[in-house]
ZAVEXZA-791720 format. One record per residue: residue number from 1; residue in three letters; x, y, z of N, C-alpha, C in turn. Coordinates in Angstrom, 2 decimals. Example, Ala and Ser with C-alpha at 12.3 -4.5 7.8 and 13.67 -1.06 7.14 Angstrom:
<1; 'ALA'; <13.19; -5.69; 7.80>; <12.30; -4.50; 7.80>; <13.20; -3.30; 7.80>>,
<2; 'SER'; <12.85; -2.25; 7.08>; <13.67; -1.06; 7.14>; <12.90; 0.03; 7.87>>,
END
This chain:
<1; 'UNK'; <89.44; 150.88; 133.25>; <89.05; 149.60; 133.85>; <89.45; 148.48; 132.90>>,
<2; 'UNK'; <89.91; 147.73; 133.51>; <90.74; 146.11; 132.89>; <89.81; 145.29; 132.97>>,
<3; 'UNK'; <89.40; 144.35; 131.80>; <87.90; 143.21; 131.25>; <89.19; 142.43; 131.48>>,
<4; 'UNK'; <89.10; 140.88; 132.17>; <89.42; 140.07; 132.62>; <88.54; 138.88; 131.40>>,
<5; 'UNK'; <89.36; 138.57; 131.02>; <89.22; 137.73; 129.97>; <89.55; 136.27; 130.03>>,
<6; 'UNK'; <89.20; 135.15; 129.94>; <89.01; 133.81; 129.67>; <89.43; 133.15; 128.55>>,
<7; 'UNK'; <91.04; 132.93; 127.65>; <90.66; 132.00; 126.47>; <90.77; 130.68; 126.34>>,
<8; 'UNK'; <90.72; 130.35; 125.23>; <90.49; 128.61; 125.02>; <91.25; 128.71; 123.92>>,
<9; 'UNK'; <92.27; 127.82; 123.84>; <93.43; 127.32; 122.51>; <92.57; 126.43; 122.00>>,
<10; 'UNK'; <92.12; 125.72; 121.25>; <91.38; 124.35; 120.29>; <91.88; 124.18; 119.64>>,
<11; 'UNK'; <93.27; 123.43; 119.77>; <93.86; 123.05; 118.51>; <93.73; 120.82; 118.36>>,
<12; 'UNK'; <92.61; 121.00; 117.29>; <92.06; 119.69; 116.99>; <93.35; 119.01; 116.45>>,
<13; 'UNK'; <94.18; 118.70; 116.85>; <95.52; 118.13; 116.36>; <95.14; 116.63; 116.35>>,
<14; 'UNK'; <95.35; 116.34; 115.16>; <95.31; 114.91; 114.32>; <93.83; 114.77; 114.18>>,
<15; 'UNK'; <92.85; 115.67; 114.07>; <91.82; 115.69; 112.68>; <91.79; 115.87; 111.28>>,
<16; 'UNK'; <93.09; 116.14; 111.07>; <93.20; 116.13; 109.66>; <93.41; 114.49; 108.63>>,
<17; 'UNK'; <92.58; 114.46; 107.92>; <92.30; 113.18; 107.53>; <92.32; 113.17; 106.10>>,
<18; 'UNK'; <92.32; 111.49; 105.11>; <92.17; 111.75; 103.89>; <90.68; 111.35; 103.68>>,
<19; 'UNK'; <90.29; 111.48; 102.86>; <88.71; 111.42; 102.46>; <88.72; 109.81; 102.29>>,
<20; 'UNK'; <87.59; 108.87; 102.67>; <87.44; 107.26; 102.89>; <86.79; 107.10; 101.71>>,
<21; 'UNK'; <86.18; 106.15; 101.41>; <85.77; 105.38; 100.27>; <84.12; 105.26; 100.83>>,
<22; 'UNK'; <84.30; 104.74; 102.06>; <83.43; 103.80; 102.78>; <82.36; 105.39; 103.26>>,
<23; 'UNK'; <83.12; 106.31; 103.38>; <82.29; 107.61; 104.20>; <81.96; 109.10; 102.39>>,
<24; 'UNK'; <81.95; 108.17; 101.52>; <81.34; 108.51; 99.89>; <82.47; 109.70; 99.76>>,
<25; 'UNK'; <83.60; 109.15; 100.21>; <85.17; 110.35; 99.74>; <84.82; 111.27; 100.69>>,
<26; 'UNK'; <84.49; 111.33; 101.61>; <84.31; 112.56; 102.99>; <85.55; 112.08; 103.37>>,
<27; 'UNK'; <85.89; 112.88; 104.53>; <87.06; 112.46; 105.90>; <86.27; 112.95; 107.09>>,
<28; 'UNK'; <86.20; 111.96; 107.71>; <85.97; 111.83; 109.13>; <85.52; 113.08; 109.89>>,
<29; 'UNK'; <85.73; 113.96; 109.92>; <85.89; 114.98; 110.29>; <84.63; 115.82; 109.78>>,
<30; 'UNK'; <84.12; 115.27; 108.00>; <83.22; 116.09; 107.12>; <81.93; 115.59; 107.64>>,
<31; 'UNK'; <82.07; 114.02; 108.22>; <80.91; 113.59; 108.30>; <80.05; 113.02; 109.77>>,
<32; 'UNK'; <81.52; 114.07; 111.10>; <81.41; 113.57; 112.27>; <80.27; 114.73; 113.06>>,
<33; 'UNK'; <79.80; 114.53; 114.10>; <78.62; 115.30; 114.54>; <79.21; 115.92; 115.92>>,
<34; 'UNK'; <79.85; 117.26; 115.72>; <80.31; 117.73; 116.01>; <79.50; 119.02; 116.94>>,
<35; 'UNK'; <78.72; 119.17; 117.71>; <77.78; 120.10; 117.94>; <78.67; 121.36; 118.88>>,
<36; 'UNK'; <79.73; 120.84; 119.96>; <80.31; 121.24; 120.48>; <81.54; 122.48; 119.92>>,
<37; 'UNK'; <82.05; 121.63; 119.04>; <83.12; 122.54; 118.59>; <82.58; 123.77; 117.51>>,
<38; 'UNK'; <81.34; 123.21; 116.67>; <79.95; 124.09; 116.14>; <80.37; 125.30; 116.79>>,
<39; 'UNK'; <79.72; 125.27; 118.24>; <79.48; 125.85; 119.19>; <80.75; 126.65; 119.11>>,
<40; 'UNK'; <81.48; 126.32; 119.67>; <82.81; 127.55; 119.71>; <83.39; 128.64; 118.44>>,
<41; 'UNK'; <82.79; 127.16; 117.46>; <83.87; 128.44; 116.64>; <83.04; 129.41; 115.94>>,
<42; 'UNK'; <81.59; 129.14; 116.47>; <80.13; 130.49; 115.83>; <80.83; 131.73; 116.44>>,
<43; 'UNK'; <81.15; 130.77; 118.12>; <81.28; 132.45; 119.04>; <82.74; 132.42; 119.11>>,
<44; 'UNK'; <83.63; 132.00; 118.82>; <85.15; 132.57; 118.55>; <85.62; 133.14; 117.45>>,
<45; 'UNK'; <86.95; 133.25; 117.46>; <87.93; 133.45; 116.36>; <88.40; 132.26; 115.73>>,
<46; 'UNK'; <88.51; 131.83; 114.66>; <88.93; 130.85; 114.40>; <90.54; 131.83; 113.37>>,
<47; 'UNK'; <92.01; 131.08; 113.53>; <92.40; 131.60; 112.80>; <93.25; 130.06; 112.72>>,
<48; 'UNK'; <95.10; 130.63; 111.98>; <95.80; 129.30; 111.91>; <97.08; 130.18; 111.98>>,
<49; 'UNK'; <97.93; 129.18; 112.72>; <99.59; 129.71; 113.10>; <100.70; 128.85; 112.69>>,
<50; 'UNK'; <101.58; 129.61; 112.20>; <102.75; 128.43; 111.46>; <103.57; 129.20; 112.93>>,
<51; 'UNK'; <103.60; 127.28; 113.61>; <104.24; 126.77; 114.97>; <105.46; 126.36; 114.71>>,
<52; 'UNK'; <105.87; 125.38; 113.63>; <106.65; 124.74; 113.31>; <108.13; 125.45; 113.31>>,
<53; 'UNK'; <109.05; 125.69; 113.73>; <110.34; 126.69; 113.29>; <111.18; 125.94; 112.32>>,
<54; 'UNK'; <111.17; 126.73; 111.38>; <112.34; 126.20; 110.27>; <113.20; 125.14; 110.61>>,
<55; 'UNK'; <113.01; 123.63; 110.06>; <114.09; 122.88; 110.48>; <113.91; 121.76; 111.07>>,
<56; 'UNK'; <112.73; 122.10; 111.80>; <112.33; 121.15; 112.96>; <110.85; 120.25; 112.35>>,
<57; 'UNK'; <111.06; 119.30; 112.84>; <109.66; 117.95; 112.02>; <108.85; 118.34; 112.38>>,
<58; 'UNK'; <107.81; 118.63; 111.02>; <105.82; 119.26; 111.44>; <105.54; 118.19; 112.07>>,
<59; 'UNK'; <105.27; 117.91; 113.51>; <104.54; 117.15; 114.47>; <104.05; 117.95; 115.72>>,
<60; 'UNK'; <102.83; 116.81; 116.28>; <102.23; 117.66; 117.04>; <102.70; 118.05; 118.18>>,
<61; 'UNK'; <104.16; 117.16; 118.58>; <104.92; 117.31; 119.84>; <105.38; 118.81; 119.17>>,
<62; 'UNK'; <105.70; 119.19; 118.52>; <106.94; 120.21; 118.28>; <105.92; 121.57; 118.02>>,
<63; 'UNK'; <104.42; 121.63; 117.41>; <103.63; 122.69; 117.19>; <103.03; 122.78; 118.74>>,
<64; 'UNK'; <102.71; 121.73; 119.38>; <101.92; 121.98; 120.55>; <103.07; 122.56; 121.75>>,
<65; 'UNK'; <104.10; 121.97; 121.93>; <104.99; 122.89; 122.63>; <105.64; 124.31; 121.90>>,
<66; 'UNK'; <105.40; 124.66; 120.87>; <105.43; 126.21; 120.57>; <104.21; 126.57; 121.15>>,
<67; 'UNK'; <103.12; 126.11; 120.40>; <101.61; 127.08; 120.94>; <101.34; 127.11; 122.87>>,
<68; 'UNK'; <102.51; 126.23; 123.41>; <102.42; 126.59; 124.97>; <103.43; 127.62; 125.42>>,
<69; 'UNK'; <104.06; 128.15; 124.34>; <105.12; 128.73; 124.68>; <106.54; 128.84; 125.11>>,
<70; 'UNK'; <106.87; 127.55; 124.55>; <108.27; 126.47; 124.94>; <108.63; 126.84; 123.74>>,
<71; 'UNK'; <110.40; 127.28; 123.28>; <111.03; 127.43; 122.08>; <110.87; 125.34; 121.73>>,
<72; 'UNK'; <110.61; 125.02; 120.81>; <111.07; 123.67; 120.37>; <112.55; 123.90; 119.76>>,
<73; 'UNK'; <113.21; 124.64; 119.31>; <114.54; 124.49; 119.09>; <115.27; 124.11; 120.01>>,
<74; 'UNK'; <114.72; 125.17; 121.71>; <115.46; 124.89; 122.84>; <115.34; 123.65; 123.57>>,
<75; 'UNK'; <114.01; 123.14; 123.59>; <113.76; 122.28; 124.42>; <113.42; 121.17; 123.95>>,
<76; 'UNK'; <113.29; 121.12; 122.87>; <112.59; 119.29; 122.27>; <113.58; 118.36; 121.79>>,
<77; 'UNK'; <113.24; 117.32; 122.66>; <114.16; 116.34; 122.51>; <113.61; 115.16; 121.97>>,
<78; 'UNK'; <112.22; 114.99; 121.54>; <111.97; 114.41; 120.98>; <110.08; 114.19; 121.70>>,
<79; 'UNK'; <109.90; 113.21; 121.00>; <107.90; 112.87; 121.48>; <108.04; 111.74; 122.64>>,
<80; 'UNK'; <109.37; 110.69; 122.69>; <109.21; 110.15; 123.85>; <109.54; 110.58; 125.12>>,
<81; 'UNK'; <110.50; 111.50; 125.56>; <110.48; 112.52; 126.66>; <109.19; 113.26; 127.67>>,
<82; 'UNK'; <108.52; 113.71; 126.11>; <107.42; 114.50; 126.85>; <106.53; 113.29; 127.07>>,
<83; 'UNK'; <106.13; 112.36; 126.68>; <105.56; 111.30; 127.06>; <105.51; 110.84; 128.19>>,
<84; 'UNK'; <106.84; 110.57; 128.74>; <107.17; 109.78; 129.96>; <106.93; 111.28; 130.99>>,
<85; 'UNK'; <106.85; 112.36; 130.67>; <106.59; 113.24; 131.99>; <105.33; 113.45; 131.89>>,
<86; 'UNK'; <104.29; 113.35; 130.58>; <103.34; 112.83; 130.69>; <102.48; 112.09; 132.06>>,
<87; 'UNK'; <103.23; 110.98; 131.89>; <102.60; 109.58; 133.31>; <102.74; 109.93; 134.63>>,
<88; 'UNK'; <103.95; 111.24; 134.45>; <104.48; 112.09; 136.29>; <105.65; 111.56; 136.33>>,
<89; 'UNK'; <106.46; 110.53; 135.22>; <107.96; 109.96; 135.47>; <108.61; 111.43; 135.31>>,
<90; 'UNK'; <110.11; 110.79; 135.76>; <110.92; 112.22; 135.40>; <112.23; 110.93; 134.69>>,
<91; 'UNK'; <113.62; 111.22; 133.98>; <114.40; 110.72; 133.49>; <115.64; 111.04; 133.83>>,
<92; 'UNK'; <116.46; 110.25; 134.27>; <117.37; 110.89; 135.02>; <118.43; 111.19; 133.72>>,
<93; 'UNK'; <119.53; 112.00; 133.53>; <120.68; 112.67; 132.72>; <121.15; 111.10; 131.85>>,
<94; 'UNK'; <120.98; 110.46; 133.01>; <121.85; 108.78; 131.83>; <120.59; 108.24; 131.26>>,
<95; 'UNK'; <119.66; 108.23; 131.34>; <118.45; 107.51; 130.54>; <118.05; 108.21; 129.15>>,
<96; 'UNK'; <117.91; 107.30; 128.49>; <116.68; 107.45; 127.34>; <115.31; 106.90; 127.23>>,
<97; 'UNK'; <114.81; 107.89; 126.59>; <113.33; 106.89; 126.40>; <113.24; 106.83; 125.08>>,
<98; 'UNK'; <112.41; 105.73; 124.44>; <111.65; 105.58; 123.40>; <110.31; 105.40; 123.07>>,
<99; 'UNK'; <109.77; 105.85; 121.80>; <108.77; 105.83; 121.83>; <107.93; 105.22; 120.48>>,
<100; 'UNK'; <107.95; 104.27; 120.36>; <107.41; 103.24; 118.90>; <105.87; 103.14; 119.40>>,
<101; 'UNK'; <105.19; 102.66; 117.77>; <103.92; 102.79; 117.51>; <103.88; 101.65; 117.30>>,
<102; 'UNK'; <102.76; 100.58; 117.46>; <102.82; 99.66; 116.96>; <101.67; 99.42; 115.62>>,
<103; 'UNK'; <102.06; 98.92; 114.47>; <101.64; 99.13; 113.32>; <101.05; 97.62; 112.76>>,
<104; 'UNK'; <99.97; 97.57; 111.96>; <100.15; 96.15; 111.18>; <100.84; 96.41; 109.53>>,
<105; 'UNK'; <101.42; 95.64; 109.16>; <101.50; 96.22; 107.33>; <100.83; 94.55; 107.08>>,
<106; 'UNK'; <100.42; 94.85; 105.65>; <99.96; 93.59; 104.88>; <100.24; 94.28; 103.14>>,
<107; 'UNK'; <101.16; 93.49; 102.72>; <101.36; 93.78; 101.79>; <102.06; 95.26; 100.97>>,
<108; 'UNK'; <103.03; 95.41; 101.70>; <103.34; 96.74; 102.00>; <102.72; 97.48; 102.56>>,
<109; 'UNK'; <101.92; 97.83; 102.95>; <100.76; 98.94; 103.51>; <100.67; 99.06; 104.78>>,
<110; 'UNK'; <100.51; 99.99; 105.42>; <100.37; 100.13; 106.69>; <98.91; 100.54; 107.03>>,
<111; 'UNK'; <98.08; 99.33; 107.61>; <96.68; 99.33; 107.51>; <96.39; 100.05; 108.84>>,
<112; 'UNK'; <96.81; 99.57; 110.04>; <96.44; 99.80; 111.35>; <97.60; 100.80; 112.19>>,
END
């Protein structure tokens, strides 16, 4: 007899933080109230997977389409692509998309 099983991927992508000043050198993450994810990982597995394939930029476009099962060598064309199919657009063969952040700097720094 075959147990029919249920899983859940949780990959907290972009919780990784540096420790603040303001939160007594914690990061965000050390000092957030988290009851939920608590919860899962008492009663799961927690482990960690190197997604990334040789070559290709550690980002979350390129680990999160491995952990769905998409080669990123084969298919990634970049973070503004999957974006725009994101919204339900599609891109036709002559288009590009882009995809910029908008930033403040003050004084060299990139605050925001």
């Amino acid at each position: 007899m075959t147990t029919r099983r249920k899983h859940v991927i949780c990959v907290p992508d972009g919780c990784a933080d540096l420790p603040v000043p303001e939160l007594d050198g914690r990061t965000p993450m050390e000092v957030a109230h988290t009851p939920v994810l608590d919860a899962l990982a008492a009663r799961g597995e927690v482990g960690r997977a190197a997604v990334i394939p040789e070559g290709m930029p550690p980002g979350s476009d390129v680990g999160n389409m491995a952990i769905m099962g998409f080669d990123p060598a084969e298919y990634h064309t970049g973070r503004a692509p999957i974006e725009v199919a994101a919204m339900g657009r599609s891109l036709r063969p002559d288009q590009t998309a882009f995809r910029c952040n908008l930033v403040v700097v003050r004084d060299g720094v990139m605050i925001e």
